[in-house]
N, C-alpha and C positions, 0 to 999 in steps of 0.2 A: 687484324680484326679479332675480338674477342667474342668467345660464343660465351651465350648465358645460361648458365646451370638449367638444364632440363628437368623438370617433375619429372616423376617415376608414375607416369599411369599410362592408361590407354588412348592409343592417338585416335579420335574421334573422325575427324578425316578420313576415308579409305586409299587416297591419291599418297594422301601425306605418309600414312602407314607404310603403305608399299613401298613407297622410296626409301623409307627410313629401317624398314624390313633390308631391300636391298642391300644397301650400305653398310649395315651394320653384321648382317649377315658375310658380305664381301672381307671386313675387317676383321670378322672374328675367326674365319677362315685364313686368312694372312698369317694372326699372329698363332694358329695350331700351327700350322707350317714354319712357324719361325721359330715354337717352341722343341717342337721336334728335331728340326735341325742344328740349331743353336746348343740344345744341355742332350742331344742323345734321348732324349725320351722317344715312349713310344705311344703314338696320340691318333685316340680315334674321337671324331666330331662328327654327330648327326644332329641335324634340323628338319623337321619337317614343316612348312606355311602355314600357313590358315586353309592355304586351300588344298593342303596334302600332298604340296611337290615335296621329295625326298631330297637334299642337300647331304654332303656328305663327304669326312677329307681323313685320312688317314695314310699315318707313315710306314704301316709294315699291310698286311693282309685284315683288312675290316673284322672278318669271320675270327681268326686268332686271336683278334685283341678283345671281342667279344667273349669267347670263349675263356681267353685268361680272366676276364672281370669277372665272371659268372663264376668261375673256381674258386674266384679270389675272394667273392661276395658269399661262397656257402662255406667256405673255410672260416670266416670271422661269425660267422652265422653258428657253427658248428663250434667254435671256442666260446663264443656269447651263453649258449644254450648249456654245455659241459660247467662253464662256470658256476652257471644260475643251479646246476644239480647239484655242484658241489657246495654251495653255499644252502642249498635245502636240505641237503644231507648233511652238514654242519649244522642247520636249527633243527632237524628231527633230532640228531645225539643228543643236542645241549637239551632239549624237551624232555628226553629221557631220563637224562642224568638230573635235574631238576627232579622228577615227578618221583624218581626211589631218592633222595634225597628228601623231599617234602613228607613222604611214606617214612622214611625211618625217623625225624623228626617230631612224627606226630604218634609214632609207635614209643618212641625214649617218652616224650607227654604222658603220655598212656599210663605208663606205666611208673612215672613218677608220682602221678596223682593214683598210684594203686592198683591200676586196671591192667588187668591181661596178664595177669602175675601166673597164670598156671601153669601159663608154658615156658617160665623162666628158669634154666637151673642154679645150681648154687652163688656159683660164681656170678652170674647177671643179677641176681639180688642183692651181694657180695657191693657190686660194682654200684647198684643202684642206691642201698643204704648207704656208699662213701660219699655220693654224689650228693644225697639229700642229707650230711651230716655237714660237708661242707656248705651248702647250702643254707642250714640254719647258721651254721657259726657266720658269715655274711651277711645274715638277716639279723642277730642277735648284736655284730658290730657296729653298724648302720642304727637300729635303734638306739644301741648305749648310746652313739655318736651326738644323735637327735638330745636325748636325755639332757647327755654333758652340753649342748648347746643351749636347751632348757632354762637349765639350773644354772649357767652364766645369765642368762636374758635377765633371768628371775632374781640372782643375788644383784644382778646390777638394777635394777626395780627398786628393790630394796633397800639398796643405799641412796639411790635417789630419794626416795622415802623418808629416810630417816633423816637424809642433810633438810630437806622439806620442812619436817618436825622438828630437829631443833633450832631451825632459823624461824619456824613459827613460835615455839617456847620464848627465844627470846625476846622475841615482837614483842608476847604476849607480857610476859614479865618485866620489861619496858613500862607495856602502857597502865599496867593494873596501879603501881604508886598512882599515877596522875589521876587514874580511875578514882583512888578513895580518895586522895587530897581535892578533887571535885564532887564527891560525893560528901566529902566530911564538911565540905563547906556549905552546903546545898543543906545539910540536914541542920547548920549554926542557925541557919535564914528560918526554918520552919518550925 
């Protein structure tokens, strides 16, 4: 006989419950005991009812294997929480190094646009005139570049232009005979 998949909820029944409490309660105790003796584990199992009876199966001392859980559960507790410092205390560094990073950046700014020059000595002026010489010459290449791109767009316009004009020239030159020899006959008529 084949049993049919049981839903996962609450047995409405109280009769039914109980039994199926019993039973299941019976079999999940078996197989602690079978796991314990079968692989060498060391297995503790508590249930307590609905109505508060204590159930209860365990292969070494209840209290010991208690007591290892609890060491074992503030140890992983105690790594979780070390970790979590450690990785806070890696985003305070990086925050820091970031924030004098963002400060000397906006201090070099400063001072490329001229500001806070007082307290500069020779050499950091030195440094800052190289910076802002190479600077134009980057700026001054970049525009030629534009120019020379320009003045390609522009001569190529221009010949566009001028094949344009002499292919109109020669339309035009074309139709002007026909022009007067219909003109010269127009003027025989009047």
């Amino acid at each position: 006989m084949v049993r049919g998949k049981i839903q996962m909820k609450r047995i409405e029944n109280e009769s039914s419950r109980q039994v199926t409490f019993s039973k299941r309660r019976n079999g999940l105790l078996k197989k602690a005991y079978e796991l314990s003796v079968l692989c060498d584990a060391e297995v503790a199992l508590i249930i307590f009812s609905q109505k508060g009876r204590l159930f209860q199966f365990s292969s070494s001392n209840m209290e010991n294997t208690i007591d290892k859980y609890l060491e074992h559960a503030k140890e992983k507790e105690t790594k979780t929480n070390n970790t979590e410092v450690r990785h806070e205390q890696h985003l305070k560094n990086e925050e820091a190094f970031m924030t004098k990073k963002i400060e000397l950046l906006e201090s070099s700014k400063r001072k490329l646009l001229g500001q806070g020059l007082g307290t500069c000595s020779v050499e950091e002026l030195q440094d800052i005139d190289s910076q802002l010489e190479k600077s134009l010459k980057n700026i001054r290449a970049r525009k030629a570049e534009l120019y020379k791109e320009d003045i390609e767009k522009l001569k190529a316009k221009e010949k566009s232009l001028f094949e344009e004009n002499t292919r109109l020239r020669e339309k035009v030159s074309l139709s002007i005979p026909k022009f007067l020899s219909v003109h010269a006959n127009t003027r025989k008529i009047i």
